[in-house]
C-alpha positions in Angstrom: 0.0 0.0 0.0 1.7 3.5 -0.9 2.1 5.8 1.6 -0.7 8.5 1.9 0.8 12.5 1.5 1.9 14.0 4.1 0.8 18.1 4.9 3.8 19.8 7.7 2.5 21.8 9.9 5.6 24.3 11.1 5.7 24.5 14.9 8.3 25.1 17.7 10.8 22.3 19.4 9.3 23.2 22.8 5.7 23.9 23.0 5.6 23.7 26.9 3.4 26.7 28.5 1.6 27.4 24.9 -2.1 26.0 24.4 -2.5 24.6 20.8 -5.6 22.9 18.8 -3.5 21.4 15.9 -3.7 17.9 16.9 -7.3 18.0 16.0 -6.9 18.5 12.9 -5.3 15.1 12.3 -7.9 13.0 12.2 -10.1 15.2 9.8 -7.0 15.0 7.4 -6.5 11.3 7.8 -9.7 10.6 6.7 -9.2 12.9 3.4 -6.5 10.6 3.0 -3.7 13.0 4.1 -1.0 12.6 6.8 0.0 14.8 9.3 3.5 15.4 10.7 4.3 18.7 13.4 7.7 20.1 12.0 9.8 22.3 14.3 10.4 25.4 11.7 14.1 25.2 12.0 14.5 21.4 11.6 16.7 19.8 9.0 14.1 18.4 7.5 13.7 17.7 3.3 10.8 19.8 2.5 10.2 18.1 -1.0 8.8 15.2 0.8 5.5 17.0 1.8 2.7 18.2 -0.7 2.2 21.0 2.0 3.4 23.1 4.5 1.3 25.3 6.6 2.7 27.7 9.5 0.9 26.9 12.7 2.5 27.6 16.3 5.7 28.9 14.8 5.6 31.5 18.3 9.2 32.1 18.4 9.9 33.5 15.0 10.1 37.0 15.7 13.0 36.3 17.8 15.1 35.0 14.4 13.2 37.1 12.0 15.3 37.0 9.0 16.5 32.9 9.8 12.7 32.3 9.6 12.0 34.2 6.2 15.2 31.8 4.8 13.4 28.9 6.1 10.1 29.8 4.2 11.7 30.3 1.3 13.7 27.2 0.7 10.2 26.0 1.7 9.1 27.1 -1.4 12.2 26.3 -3.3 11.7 22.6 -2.9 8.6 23.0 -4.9 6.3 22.5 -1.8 3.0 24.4 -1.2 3.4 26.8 1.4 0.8 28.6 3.3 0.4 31.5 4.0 3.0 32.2 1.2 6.6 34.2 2.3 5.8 37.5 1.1 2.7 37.7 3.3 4.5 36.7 6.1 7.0 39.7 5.3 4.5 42.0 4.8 2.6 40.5 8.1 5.5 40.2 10.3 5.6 43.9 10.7 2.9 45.4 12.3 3.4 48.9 10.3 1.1 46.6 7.8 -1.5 48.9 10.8 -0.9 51.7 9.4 -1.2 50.8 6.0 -4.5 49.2 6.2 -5.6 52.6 8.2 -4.3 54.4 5.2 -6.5 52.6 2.8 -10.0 53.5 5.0 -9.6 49.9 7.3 -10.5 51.7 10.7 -7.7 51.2 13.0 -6.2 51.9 16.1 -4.9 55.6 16.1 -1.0 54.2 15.9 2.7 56.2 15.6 5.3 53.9 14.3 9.0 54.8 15.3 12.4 53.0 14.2 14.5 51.4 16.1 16.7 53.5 18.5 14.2 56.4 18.0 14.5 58.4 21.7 11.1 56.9 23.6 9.4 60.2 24.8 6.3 59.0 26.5 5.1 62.5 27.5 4.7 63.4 23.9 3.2 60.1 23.1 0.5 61.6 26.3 0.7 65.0 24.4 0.1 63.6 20.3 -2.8 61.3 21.8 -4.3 63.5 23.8 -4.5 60.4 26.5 -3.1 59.5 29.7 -3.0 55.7 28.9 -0.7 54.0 26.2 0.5 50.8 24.7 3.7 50.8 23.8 5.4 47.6 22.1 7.5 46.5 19.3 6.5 46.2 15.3 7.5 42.7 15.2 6.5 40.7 18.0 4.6 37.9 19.5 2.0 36.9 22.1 1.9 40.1 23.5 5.6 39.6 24.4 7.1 43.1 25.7 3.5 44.6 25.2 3.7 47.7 28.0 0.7 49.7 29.0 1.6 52.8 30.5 -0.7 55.4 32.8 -0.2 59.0 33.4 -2.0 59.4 36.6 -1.5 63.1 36.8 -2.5 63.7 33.3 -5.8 66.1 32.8 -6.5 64.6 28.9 -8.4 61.3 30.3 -11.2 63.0 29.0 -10.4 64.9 25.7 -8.3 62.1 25.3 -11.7 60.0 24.9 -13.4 62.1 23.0 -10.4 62.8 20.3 -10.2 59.1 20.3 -13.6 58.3 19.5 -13.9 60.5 16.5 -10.4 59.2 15.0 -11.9 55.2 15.4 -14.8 56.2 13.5 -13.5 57.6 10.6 -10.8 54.9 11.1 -8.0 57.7 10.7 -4.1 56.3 11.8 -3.3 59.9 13.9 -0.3 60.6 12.8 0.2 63.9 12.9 1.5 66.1 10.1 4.8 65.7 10.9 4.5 62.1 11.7 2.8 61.4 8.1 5.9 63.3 6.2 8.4 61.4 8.4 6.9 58.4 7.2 6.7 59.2 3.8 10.1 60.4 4.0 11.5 57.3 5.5 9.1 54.6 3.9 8.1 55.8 0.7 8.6 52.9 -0.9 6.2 50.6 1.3 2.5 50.0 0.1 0.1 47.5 1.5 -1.8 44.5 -0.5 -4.7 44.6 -1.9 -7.0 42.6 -4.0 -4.8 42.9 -7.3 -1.6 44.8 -6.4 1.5 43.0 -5.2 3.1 43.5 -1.7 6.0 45.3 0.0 9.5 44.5 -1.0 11.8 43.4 0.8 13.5 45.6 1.3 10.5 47.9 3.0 10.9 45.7 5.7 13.3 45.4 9.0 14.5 42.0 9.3 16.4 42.7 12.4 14.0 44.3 14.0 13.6 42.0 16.8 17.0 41.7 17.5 19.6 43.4 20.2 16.3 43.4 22.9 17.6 43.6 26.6 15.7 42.9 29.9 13.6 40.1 28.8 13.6 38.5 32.2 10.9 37.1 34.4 11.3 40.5 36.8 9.9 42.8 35.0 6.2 41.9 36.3 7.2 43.7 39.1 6.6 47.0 37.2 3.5 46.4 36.9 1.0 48.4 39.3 -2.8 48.7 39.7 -5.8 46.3 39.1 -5.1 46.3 36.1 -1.3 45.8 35.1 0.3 49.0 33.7 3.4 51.1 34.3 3.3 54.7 36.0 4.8 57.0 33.8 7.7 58.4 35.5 11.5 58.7 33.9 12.8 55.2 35.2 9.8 53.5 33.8 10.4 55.1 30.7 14.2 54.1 30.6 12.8 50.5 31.0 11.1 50.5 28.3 13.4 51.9 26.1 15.6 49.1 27.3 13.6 46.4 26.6 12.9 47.9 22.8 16.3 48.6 22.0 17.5 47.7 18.8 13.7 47.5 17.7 11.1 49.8 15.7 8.4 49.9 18.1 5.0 51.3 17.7 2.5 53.3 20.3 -1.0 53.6 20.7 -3.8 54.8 22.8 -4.7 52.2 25.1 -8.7 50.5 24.2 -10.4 50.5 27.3 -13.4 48.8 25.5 -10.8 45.8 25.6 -11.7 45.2 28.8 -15.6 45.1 28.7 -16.1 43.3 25.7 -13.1 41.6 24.9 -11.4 40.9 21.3 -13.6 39.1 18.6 -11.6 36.9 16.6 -13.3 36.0 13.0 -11.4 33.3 10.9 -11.8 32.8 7.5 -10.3 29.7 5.3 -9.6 30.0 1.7 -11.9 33.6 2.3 -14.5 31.8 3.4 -16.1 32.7 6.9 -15.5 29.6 9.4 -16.1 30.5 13.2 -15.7 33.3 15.5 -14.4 33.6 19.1 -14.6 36.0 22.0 -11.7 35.8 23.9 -11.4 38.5 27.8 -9.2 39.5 29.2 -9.1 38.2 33.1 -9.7 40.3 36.3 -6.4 41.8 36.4 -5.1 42.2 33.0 -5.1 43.5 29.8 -4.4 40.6 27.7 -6.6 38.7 26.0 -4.3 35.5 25.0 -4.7 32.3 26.6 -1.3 32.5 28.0 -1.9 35.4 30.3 -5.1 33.5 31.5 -7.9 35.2 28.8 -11.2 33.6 28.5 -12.1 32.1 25.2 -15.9 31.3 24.3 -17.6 31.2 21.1 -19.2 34.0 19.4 -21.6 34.1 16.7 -21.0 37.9 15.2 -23.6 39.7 13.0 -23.7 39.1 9.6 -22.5 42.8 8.4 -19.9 42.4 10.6 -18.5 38.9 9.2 -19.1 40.6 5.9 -17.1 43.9 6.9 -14.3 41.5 8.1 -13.7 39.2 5.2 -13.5 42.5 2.9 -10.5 42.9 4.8 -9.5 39.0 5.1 -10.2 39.4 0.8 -7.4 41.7 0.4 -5.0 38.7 -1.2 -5.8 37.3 -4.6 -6.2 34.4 -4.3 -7.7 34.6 -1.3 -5.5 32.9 1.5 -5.7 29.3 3.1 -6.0 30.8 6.6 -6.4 35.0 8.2 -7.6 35.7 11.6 -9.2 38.9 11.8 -9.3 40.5 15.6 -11.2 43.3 16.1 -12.7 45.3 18.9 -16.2 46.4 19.3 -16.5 50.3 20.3 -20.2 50.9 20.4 -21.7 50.2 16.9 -18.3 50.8 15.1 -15.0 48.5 15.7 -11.6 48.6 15.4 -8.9 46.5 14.0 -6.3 45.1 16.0 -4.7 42.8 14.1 -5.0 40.7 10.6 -3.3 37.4 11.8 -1.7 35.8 8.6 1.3 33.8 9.9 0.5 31.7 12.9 -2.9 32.9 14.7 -4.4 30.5 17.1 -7.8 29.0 15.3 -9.3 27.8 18.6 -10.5 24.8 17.0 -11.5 22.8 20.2 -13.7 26.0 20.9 -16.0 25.7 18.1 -17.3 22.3 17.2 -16.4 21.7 13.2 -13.9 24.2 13.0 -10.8 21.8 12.9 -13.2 19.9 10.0 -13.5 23.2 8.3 -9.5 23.4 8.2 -9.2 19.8 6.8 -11.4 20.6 4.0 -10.1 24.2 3.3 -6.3 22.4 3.1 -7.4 19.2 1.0 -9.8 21.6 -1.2 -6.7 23.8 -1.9 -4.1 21.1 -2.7 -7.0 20.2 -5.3 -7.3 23.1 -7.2 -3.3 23.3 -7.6 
């Protein structure tokens, strides 16, 4: 009997203290007649012998940035199907993709984007947001890894702050200011986002090393963190610690989403631009992270149908459309905003939503296909 093909599905060597639904997509694929091997991204492994490769907890890769990208693309130079393809993980890796997205009408968090060893000068962060609560973290990251919010307790902008905020979301404007927008154009000119027909960044538009040279990644730094919910005060040696712990990275800043913590982060998937399944995930009493990691709550959710429709225009933006994108939003009253457009290695939740893992099987068999 010949052996069935085998699909890769590109993990990490040590998955310990990571939650993972992959497994349950085995059986699904076994009974399309498919094999199913988990493949640490970096092992030596012969590529050629798999009709398929798909990125699934590869949660370290921002740490080796440019060793990954090499990976992908031998990947693809053994003839095997990869998925997503390398040049949407390059565009993806770096969350400026944000700003482009804003640029093109998505409605997205108001967001500056600086490059690495830019001075951090959180009260003019306060001062361009008109806020006293931030998120600062890097443009190429992770689970939330080095994620910082940051408070201004004697700031009088909570308010304006607020208001400013909500009229930016709903006309989904980035907020960069002026001089923001003509130091980007200066500096990044060349960069330009995907959509439905045009092609994506070079790579050239993108920083490689952005992730590299970070300092104080230790288990201590919890210890910052202050208030019912974690944050950092702003003061000057808080400040310094963050611009430690960046260093050597572009990093990005935002007005903190307070609506994250009353109604949580919908994540819609959709396979092969298709609309599968939807989660909530919360953030627990304490914190400001939704991720499983850092103890969120994930339960299923059954969004309105504008609202799936709204979301796969944005999950659409490839042609073809792409085996896998995770869409995470956040609902602020009747509008929302984007966090993120997962397209290397988002979490599916499959043992959350009955059929979903299914849903994968058939959205990976249906594509090998049609090749």
């Amino acid at each position: 009997m010949p052996d069935r093909p085998r699909i890769a599905f590109l993990t990490i060597h040590d998955m310990d203290g990571y939650v993972s639904d992959d497994e349950l997509v085995r059986e699904p694929l076994a009974r399309l007649g498919y094999e199913l091997d988990a493949v640490p991204w970096d092992a030596d492994v012969d590529w050629s012998r798999f009709r398929a490769v798909v990125l699934r907890t590869t949660w370290d890769y921002h740490d080796r940035l440019s060793e990954f990208l090499e990976v992908l693309e031998r990947i693809e130079a053994a003839g095997c199907e990869l998925w997503n393809p390398s040049e949407v993980v390059r565009w993806n890796a770096d969350k400026r993709y944000l700003g482009e997205l804003g640029d093109r009408g998505v409605p997205v968090v108001p967001t500056l984007y600086r490059e690495a060893d830019a001075n951090l000068d959180l009260e003019a962060l306060f001062s361009h947001f008109q806020t006293h609560d931030l998120i600062v973290k890097p443009t190429v990251g992770a689970c939330a890894f080095d994620t910082f919010r940051v408070r201004n307790e004697r700031s009088k902008l909570a308010t304006a702050g607020a208001d400013s905020f909500a009229e930016d979301s709903a006309r989904g404007d980035s907020t960069k200011s002026d001089s923001a927008k003509n130091d980007s154009a200066k500096n990044e000119s060349t960069r330009s986002g995907p959509t439905r027909n045009d092609s994506l960044p070079s790579a050239a538009a993108r920083r490689e090393e952005a992730c590299s040279g970070a300092e104080g990644n230790d288990s201590s730094r919890r210890e910052w963190f202050t208030g019912d919910v974690p944050y950092l005060a702003y003061t000057l040696e808080n400040e310094e610690r963050i611009e430690a712990a960046l260093r050597g990275r572009a990093y990005m800043a935002q007005p903190f989403v307070p609506e994250i913590l009353t109604s949580g982060e919908t994540s819609l998937f959709y396979f092969n631009g298709r609309y599968s399944h939807a989660v909530l995930k919360m953030p627990k009493t304490g914190d400001f992270r939704v991720q499983e990691e850092y103890g969120g709550m994930i339960t299923p959710a059954d969004p309105p149908r504008d609202l799936v429709e709204t979301c796969g225009a944005i999950a659409q933006l490839f042609d073809p459309p792409l085996l896998y994108a995770r869409v995470d939003i956040v609902r602020t009253g009747e509008l929302f905003l984007l966090m993120e457009l997962e397209l290397i290695e988002p979490a599916l939740y499959f043992r959350i939503v009955p059929g979903s893992a299914e849903s994968f099987a058939d959205a990976i068999v249906g594509r090998l296909d049609r090749e």
